[in-house]
C-alpha positions as CSV (number, residue, x, y, z in Angstrom):
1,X,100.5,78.4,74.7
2,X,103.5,80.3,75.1
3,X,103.1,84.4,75.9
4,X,103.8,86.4,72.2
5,X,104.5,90.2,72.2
6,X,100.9,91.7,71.8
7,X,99.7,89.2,73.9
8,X,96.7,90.4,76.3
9,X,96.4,88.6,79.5
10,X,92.5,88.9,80.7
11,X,92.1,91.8,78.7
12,X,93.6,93.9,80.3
13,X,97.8,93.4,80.6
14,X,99.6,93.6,76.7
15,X,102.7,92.3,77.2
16,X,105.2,94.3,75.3
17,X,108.3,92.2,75.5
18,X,110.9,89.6,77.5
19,X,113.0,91.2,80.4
20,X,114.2,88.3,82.2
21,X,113.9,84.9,82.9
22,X,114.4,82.3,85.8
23,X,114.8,78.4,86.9
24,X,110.9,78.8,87.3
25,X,109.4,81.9,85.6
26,X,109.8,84.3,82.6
27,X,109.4,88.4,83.5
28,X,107.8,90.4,80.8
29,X,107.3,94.5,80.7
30,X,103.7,94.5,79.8
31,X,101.0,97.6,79.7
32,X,98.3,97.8,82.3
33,X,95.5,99.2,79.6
34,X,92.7,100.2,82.1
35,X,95.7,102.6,83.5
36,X,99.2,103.1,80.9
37,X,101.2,101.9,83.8
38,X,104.1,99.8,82.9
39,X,104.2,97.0,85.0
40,X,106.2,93.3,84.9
41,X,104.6,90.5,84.6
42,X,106.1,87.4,86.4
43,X,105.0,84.0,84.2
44,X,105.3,80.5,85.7
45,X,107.1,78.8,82.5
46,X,105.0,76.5,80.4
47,X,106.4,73.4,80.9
48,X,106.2,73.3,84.8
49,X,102.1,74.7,84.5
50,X,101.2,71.2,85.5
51,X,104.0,70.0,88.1
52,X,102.7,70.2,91.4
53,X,105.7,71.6,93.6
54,X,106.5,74.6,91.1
55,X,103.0,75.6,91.2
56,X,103.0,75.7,95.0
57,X,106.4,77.6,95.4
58,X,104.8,80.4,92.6
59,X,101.7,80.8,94.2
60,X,104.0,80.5,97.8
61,X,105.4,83.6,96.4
62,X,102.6,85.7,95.3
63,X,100.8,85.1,98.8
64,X,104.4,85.6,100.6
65,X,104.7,89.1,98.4
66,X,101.0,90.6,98.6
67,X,101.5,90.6,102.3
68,X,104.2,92.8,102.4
69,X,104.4,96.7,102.0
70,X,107.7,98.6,102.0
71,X,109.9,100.7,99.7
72,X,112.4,98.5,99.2
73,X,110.3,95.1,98.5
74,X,108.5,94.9,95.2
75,X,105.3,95.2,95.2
76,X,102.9,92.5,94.0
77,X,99.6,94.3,92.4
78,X,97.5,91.0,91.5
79,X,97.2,87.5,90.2
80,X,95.8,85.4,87.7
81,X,95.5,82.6,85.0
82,X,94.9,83.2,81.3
83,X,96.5,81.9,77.8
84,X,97.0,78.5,80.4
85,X,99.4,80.7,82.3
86,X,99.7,81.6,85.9
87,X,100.9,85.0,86.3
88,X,101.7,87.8,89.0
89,X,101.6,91.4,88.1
90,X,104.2,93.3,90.2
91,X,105.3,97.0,90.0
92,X,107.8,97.6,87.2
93,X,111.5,98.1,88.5
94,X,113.2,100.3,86.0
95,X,116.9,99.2,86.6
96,X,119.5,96.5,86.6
97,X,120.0,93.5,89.0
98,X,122.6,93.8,91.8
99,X,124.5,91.0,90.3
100,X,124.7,92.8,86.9
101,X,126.1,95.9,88.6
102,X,129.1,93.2,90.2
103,X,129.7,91.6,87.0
104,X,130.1,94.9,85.0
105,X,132.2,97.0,88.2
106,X,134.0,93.8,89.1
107,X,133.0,94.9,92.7
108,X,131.4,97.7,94.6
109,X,133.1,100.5,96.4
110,X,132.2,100.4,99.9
111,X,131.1,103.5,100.1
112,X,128.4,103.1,97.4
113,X,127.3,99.6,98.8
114,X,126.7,100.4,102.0
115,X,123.4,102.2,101.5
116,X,122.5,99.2,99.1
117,X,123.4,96.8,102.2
118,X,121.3,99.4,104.9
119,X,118.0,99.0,102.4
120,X,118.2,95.7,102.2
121,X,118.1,94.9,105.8
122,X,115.5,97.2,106.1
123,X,113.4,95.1,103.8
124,X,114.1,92.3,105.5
125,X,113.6,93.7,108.3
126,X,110.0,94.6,107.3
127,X,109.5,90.6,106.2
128,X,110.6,89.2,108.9
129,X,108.3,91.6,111.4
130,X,105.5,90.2,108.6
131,X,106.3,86.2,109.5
132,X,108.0,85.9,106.0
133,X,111.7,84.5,105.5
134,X,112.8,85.2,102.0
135,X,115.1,82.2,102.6
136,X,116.9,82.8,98.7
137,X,118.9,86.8,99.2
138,X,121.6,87.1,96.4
139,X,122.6,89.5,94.0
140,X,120.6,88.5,91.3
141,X,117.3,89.1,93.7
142,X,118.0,92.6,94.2
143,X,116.9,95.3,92.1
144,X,118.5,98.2,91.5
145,X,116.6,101.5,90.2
146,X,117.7,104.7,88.1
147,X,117.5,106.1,91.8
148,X,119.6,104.1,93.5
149,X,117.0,102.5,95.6
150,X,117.6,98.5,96.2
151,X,114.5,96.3,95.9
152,X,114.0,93.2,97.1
153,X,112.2,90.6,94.9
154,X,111.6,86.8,93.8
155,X,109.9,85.4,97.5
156,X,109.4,82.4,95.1
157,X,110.8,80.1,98.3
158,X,110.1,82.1,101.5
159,X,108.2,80.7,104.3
160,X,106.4,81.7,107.6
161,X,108.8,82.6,110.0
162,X,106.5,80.5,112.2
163,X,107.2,77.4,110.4
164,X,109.3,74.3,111.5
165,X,111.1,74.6,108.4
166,X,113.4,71.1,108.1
167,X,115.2,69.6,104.7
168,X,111.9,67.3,104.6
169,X,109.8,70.5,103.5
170,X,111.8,72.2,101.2
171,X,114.2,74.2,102.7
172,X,117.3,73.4,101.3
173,X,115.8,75.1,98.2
174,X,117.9,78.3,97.5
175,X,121.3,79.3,95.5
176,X,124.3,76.9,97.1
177,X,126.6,79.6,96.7
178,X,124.5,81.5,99.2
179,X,122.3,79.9,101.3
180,X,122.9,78.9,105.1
181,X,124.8,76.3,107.1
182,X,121.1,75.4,108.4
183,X,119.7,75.3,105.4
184,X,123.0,72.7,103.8
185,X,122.1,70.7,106.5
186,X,118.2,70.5,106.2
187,X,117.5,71.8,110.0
188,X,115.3,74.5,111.0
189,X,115.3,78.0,108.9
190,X,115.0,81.0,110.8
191,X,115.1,85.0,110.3
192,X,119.4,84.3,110.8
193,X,119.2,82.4,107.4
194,X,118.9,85.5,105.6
195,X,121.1,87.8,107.8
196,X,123.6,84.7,106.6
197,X,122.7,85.3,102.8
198,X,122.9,88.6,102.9
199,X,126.8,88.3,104.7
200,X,127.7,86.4,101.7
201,X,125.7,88.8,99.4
202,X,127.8,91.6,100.9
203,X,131.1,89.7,100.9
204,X,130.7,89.4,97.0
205,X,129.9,92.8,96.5
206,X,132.5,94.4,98.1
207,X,134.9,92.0,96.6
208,X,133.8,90.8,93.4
209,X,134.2,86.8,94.8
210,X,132.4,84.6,96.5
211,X,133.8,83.2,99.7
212,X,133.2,79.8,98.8
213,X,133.3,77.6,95.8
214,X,133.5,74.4,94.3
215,X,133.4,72.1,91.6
216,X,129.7,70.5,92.6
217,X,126.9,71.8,94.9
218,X,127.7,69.0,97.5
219,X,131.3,70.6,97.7
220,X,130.5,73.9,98.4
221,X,127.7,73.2,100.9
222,X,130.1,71.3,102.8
223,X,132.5,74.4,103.0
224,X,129.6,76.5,104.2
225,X,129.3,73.7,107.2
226,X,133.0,73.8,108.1
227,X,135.5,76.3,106.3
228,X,135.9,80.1,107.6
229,X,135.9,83.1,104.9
230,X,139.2,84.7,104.4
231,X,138.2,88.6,105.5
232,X,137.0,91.0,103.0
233,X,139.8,93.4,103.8
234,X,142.7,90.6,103.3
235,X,141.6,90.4,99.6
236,X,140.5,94.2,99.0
237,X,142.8,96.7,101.1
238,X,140.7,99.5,100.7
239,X,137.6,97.5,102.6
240,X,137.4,98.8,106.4
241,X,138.2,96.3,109.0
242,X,135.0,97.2,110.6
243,X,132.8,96.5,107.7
244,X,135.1,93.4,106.7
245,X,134.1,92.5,110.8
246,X,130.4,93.0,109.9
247,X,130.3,91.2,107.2
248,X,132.1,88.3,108.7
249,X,129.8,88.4,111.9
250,X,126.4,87.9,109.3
251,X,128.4,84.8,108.3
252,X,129.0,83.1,111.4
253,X,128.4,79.1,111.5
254,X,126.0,79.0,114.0
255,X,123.2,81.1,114.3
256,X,123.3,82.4,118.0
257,X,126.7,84.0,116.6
258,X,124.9,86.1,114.2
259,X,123.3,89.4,114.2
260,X,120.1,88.9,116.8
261,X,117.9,90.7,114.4
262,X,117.8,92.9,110.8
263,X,117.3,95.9,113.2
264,X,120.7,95.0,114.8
265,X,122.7,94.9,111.7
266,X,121.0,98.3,110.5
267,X,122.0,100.1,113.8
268,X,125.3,98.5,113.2
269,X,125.9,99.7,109.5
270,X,124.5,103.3,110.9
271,X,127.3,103.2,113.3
272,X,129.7,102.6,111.4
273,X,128.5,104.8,108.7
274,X,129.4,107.6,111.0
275,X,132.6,106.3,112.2
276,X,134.3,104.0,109.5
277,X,137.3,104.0,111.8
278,X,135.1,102.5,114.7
279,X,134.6,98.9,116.2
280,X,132.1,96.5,115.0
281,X,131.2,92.6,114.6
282,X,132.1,91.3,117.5
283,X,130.6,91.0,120.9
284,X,132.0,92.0,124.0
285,X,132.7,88.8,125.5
286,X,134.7,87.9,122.5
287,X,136.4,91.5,122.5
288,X,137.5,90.7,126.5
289,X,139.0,87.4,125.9
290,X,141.1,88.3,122.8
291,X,143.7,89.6,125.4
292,X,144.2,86.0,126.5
293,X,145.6,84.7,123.1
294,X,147.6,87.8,122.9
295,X,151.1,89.3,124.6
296,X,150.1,91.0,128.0
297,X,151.8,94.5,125.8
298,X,148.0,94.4,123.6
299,X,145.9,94.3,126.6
300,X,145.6,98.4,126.8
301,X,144.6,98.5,123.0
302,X,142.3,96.1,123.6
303,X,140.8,97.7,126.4
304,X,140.3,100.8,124.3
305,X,138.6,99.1,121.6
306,X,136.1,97.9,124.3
307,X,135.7,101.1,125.3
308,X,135.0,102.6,122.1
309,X,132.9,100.1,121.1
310,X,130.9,100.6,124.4
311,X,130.7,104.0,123.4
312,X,129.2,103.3,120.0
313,X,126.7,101.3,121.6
314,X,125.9,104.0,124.2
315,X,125.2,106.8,121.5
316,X,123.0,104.3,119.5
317,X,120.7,103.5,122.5
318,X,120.3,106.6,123.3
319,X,119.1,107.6,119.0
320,X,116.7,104.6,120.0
321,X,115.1,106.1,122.8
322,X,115.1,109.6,121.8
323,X,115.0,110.3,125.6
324,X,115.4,114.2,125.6
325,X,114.8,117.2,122.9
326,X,118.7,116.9,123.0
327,X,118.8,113.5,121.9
328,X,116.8,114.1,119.1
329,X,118.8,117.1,117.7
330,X,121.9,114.8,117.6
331,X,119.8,111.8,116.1
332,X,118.8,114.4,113.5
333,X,122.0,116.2,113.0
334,X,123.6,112.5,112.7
335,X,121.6,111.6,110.2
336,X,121.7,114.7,108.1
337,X,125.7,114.2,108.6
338,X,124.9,110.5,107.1
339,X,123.1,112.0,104.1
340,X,125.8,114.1,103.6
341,X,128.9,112.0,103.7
342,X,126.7,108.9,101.4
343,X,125.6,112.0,98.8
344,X,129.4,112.7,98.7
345,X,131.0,109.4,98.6
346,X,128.2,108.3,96.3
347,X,129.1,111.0,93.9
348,X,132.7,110.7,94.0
349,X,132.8,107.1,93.1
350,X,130.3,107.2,90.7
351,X,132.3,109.8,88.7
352,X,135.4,107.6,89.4
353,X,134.0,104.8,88.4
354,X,132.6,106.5,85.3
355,X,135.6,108.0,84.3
356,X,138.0,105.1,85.0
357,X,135.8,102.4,83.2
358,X,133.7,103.8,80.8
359,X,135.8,106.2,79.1
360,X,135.5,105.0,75.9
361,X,131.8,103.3,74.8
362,X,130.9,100.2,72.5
363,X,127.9,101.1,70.2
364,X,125.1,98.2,71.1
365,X,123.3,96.8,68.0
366,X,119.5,98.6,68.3
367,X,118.2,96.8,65.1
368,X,114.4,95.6,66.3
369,X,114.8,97.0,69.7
370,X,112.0,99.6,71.5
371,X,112.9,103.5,70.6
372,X,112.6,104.3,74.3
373,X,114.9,101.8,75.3
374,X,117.7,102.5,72.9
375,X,117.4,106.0,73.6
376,X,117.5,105.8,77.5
377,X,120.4,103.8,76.9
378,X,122.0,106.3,74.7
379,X,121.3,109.4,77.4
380,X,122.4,106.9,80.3
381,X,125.8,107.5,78.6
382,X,125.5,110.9,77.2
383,X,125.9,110.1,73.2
384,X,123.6,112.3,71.2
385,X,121.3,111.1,69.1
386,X,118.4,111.9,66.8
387,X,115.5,110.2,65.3
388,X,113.7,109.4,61.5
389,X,110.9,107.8,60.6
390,X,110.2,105.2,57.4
391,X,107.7,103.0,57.2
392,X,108.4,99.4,57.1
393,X,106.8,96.0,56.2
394,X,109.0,94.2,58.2
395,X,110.1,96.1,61.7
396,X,107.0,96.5,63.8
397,X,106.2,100.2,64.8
398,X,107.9,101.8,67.2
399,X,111.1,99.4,66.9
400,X,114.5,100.4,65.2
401,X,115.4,99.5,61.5
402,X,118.7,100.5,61.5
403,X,121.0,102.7,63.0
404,X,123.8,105.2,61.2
405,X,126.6,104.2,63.6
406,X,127.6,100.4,63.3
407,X,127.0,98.3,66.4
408,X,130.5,97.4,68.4
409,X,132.1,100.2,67.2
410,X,134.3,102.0,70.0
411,X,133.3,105.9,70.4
412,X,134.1,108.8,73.3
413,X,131.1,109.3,75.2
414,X,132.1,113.2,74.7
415,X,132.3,111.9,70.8
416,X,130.8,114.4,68.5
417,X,129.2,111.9,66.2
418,X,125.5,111.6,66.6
419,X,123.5,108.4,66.3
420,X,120.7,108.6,64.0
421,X,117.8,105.9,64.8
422,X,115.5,105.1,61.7
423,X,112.6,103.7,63.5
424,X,109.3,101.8,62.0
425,X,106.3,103.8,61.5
426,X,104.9,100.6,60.7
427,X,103.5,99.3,57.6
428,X,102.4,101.7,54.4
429,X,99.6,99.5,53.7
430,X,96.0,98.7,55.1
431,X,93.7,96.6,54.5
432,X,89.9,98.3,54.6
433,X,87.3,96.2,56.3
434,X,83.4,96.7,55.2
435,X,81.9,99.0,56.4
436,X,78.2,98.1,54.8
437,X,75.4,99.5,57.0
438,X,78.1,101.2,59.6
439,X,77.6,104.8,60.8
440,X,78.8,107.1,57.7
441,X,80.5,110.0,60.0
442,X,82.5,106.9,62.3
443,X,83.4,105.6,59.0
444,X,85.1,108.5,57.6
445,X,86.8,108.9,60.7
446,X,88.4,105.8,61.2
447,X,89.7,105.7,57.7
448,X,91.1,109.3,58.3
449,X,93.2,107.7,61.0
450,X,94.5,105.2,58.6
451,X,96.0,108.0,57.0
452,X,93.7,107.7,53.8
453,X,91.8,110.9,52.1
454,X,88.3,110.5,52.5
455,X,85.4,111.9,50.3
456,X,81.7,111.4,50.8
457,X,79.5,110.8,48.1
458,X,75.7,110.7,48.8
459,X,73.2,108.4,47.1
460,X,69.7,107.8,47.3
461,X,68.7,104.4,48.4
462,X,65.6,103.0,49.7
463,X,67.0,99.9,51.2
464,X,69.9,101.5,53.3
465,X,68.9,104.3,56.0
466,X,69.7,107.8,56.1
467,X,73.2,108.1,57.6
468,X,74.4,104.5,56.6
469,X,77.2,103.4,54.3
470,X,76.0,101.6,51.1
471,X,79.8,100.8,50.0
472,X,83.2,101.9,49.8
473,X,85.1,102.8,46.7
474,X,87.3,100.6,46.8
475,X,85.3,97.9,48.1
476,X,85.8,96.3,51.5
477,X,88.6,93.6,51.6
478,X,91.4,96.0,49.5
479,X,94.4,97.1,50.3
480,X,95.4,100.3,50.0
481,X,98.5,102.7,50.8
482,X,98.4,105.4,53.0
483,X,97.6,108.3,51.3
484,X,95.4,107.1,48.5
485,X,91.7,108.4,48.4
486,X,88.8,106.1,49.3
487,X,84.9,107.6,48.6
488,X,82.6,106.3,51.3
489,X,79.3,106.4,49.9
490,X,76.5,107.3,52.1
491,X,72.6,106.9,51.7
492,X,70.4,109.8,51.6
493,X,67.4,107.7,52.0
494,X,64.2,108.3,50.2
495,X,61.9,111.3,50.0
496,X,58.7,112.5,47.4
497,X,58.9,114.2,44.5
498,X,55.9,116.3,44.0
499,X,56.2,115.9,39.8
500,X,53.1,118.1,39.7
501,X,54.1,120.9,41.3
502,X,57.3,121.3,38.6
503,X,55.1,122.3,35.9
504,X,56.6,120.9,33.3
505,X,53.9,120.4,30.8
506,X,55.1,122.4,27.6
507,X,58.0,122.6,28.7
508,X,60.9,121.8,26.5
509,X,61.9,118.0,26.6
510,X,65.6,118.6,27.7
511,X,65.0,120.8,30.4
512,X,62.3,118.9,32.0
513,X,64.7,115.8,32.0
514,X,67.2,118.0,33.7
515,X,65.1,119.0,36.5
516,X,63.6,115.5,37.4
517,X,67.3,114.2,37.6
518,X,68.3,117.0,39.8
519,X,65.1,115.6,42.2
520,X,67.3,112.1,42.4
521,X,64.6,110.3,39.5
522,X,65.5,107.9,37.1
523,X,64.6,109.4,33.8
524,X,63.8,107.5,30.5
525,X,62.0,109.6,27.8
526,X,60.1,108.5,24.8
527,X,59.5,110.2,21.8
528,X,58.3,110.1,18.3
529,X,60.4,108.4,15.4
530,X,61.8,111.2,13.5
531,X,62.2,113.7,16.0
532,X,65.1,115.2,17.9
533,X,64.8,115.7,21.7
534,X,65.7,119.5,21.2
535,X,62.6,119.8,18.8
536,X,60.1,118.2,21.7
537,X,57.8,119.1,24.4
538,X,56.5,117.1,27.7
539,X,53.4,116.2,26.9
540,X,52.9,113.5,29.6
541,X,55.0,112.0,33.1
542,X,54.5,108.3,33.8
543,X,55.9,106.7,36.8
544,X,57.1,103.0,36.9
545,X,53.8,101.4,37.7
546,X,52.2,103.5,34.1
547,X,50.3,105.5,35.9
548,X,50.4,108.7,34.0
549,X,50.1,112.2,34.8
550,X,48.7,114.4,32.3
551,X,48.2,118.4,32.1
552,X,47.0,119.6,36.0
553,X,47.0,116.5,37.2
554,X,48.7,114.6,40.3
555,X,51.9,112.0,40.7
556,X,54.0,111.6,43.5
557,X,57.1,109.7,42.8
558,X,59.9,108.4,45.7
559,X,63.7,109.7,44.7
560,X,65.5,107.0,43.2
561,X,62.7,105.4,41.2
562,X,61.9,105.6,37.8
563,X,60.1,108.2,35.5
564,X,59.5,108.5,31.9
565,X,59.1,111.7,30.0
566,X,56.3,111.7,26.8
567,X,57.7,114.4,24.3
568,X,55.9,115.8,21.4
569,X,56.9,118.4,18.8
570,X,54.6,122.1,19.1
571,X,52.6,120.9,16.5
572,X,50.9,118.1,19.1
573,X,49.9,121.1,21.2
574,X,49.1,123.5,18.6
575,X,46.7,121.4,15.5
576,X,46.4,123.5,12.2
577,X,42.5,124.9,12.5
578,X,40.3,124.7,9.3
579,X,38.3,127.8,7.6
580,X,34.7,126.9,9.0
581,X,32.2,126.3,5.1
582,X,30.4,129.8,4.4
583,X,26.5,128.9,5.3
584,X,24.5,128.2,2.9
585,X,21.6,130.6,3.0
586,X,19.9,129.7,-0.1
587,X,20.7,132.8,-1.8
């Protein structure tokens, strides 16, 4: 069955809603209930539960992720099957896909992608030292958080480095527009593959195109066999021939002309981090014979570029090595220098870019999303904002009914209108359960959280125990709105009544039958035609089996049964007395 919001996965993950979704699986935000953590869970899709190759490359995946650990991969947390779905739990990225951030900049100042490019080598770095190739890096497999950090994910295809990896075994799989010549031509997949993929990763960035493109997949595999990439730089100006060189040099043909390693490429983007201006993507032999093709009058420049480019490589071996307390002050000055100069271009072409392209603001349509979604994306963009509640039989709680500004409508992010979200305190209704023979106190209390006023009325009853609910009124199965009252009535059990001990013989009728109710007795009287209860006595108490209890006598009668009260007028008590006959004394 297909995963609903409010869906709980082995009783412990409630999914929460849809996020994303791929050629194989469907990501939800869902809530980890044994901790509150939001995490994301990755579903294989329904229809593909039972074909065998899909549930390979998932379960390829979860193994390929759980073995990893670093900052910039996403973490896997756990697996399992439930609702007939196979799942993986992974740590919850709180951001927006790399390819999201291309489509909505156009492209990505250098300056700001470069860090993005550093982390991701370093994850792949870390994979690749694990045995894993991720075998499918593109933009849309990069995370990006509210930090900036770049995240790696979606090992749905990766294999052991290890592996003879040919086009029999699967390893053509991958996005055309970005996986390698060996991999178009179904030969071995090595570590290089995704130095490759990442070249053209960071070609589009920088750019906002992809080097190569066609009308079918066939077409543009064959230009990733045979056709060169114009340079980054030739199509964007601003673009550094060094990086442009870099970048090129990931995306070499053959393998043995790329980067020897993710650690090379890193130390490479570190240099040139430090000295934009510098020398980088080429090797030395090719730097030595570019001389030949040229006029004898380039040879000097050339030379110098050599030089400098020895130089770089000089002052990053000696970083590696950290041979002398000298060498590590300068590694640690560099990179504070690093920090600086990324914190600073970060900054100023974020504010560029903020000011240049999102002056003005598009209201989205909030109606049924999250509150804490619609209000992070009203403070990602500095519009105020306040909140109501209504209740609603419609909107579940915690979602938006409507909003006061229209979606699509164009606003100032410095606007001083203010967007007020009405959002769903849920429905005004409940529906009360029965609580026969439930705890009294817990009773009241969880119809207190309903938001209904609660009254307790106690009643005797010998077949309910002390403490116990006998009924609600209303009964169980109504519906009622929040607000209205609701008496839970609770027994008091049973007890004896020591009638005896009252003394209520002579007593009048009325105030006798007053006092036996206050006990919790049933009482019935009985009296003589003719007579009003005002102008009666108690004569007599009988319980319900007749047995009677007469003046100074005993009867013990339970609470709640019954009792009935003789009456008789005074006269009963009090018989007119005769003058005794004078004796007769024979006088």
């Amino acid at each position: 069955m297909p995963i609903q919001n409010g869906s709980v996965l082995n009783k412990r993950y409630r999914i929460m809603r849809l996020v994303g979704s791929g050629g194989m699986a469907q990501v939800y935000l869902a809530e980890d209930l044994m901790n509150g953590r939001m995490v994301a869970i990755k579903a294989l899709k329904t229809e593909l539960n039972d074909d065998e190759e899909f549930v390979r490359r998932f379960d390829a995946e979860a193994r390929a992720a759980s073995a990893l650990s670093h900052e910039n991969i996403v973490k896997v947390l756990g697996v399992g099957v439930d609702l007939g779905v196979r799942y993986m739990v992974q740590e919850f990225v709180d951001g927006v896909s790399l390819k999201s951030l291309i489509q909505h900049y156009k492209r990505i100042d250098w300056r700001v992608a470069v860090p993005i490019f550093v982390q991701i080598a370093m994850a792949l770095r870390s994979a690749h030292a694990g045995g894993v190739i991720h075998r499918d890096i593109k933009p849309h497999n990069i995370l990006i958080d509210r930090e900036k950090k770049a995240m790696v994910t979606d090992f749905g295809i990766a294999r052991a480095g290890s592996s003879a990896t040919n086009g029999q075994s699967g390893s053509t799989l991958g996005s055309v527009h970005y996986f390698s010549p060996e991999q178009a031509r179904g030969s071995i997949v090595g570590e290089k593959a995704d130095l490759y993929s990442l070249g053209i990763l960071m070609y589009e960035t920088l750019t906002g195109r992809l080097p190569f493109d066609g009308d079918t997949a066939v077409a543009i595999a064959i230009k990733h066999l045979s056709t060169a990439a114009q340079a980054p730089c030739e199509i964007e100006a601003t673009i550094p021939k060094g990086l442009s060189d870099i970048v090129l040099k990931c995306m070499q043909k053959s393998p043995d002309d790329r980067y020897a390693s993710a650690e090379d490429l890193i130390n490479e983007l570190d240099a040139f981090m430090i000295n934009p201006q510098g020398v980088y993507g080429v090797g030395l032999d090719q730097m030595r014979q570019e001389p030949s093709v040229e006029s004898p009058v380039a040879l000097p420049i050339v030379e110098k570029k050599v030089l400098d480019y020895e130089d770089v490589l000089s002052r990053r071996k000696r970083r590696r090595f950290k041979d002398s307390g000298i060498t590590i002050a300068i590694v640690l000055l560099s990179f504070a220098l690093l920090f600086a100069v990324c914190v600073y271009f970060y900054r100023y072409i974020h504010d560029s870019i903020e000011q240049s392209e999102a002056t003005v603001y598009v209201m989205p349509d909030f109606k049924n999303q999250l509150l804490e979604d619609a209000i992070a994306e009203l403070e990602e963009n500095k519009i105020e904002h306040s909140v109501r509640e209504e209740y609603s039989e419609e909107v579940e709680a915690g979602y938006i009914i409507r909003q006061s500004i229209p979606a699509k409508e164009k606003m100032g992010k410095r606007s001083l209108s203010r967007q007020e979200l009405v959002v769903s305190k849920g429905s005004e209704f409940v529906a009360i359960e029965d609580f026969t023979g439930q705890d009294g106190e817990e009773t009241m209390r969880i119809l207190r959280e309903l938001g209904l006023k609660v009254t307790r009325v106690r009643e005797v009853n010998a077949n309910v125990a002390e403490g116990l609910v006998i009924a609600t009124d209303p009964l169980g199965g109504s519906t009622l709105k929040i607000g209205d009252e609701i008496k839970v009535i609770v027994s008091s059990g049973t007890r004896d009544v020591h009638v005896s001990e009252m003394q209520l013989f002579g007593n009048q009728l009325a105030e006798a039958v007053k006092k036996l109710e206050s006990e919790s007795l049933n009482v019935t009287i009985s009296v003589p035609e003719g007579y009003d209860e005002s102008q009666l006595y108690v004569s007599s108490i009988k319980d319900i089996t007749g047995n009677e209890l007469l003046w100074n006598g005993q009867l013990v009668i339970q609470t709640g049964d019954a009792v009935t009260v003789v009456g008789q007028p005074w006269s009963y008590f009090h018989p007119p007395t005769t003058d005794a006959p004078e004796e007769d004394n024979g006088q």
